[in-house]
N, C-alpha and C positions, 0 to 999 in steps of 0.2 A: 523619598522613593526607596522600598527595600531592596537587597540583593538578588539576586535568581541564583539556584545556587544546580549547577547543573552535576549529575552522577555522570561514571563510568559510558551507561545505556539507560536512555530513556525510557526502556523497556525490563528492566530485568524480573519486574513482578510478575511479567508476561513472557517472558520471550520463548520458557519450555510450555508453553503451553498450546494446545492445537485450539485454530483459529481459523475459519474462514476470511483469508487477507482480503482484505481490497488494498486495489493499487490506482493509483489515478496518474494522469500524464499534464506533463506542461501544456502550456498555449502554442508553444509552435510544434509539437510533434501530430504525428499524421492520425492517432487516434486520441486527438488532446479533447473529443467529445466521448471518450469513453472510461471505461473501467477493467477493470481485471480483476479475478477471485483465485485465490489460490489455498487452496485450505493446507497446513501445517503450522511446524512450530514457526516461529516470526525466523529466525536461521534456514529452515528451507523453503520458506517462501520468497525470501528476498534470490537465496541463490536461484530458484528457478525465476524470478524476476529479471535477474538479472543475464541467465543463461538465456531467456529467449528476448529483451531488452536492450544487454547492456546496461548502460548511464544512461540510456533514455526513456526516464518517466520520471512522477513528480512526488507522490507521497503515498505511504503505507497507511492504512487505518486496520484495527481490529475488525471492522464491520463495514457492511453498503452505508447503513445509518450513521455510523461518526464519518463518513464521507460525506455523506447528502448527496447521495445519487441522483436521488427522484429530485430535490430542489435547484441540484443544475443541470437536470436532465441530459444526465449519463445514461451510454450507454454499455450493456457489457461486451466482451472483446474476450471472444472465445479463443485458449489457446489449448493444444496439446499437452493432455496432464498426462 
């Protein structure tokens, strides 16, 4: 079995770059059937993730599509840009 060999940021090839986020939530939060779009660099999208969040949600993707929205039938979760 090889190493994994983890950087700094998972992100650094991306992270100044602008992006429409998606953000998804865990199984027990109140909108764990939804989504969230946040377009900036991966740096203000998390801060506004987290400004209207907190620590509560589950994962960032660059896109709806490396989420798979539509295959677990998310939905999106309008917030105040």
């Amino acid at each position: 079995m090889g190493q994994i060999r983890l950087t700094v940021s998972p992100v650094d090839s991306i992270k100044d770059k602008v992006f429409d986020w998606c953000f998804t939530f865990c199984g027990y939060h109140t909108h764990h059937t939804g989504y969230v779009i946040i377009r900036g660099t991966w740096t203000e999208a998390r801060t506004k993730m987290f400004d209207e969040f907190g620590t509560h949600w589950g994962f960032q993707y660059t896109s709806k599509e490396e989420a798979e929205v539509d295959r677990w039938g998310l939905k999106e979760v309008k917030i105040d840009e």
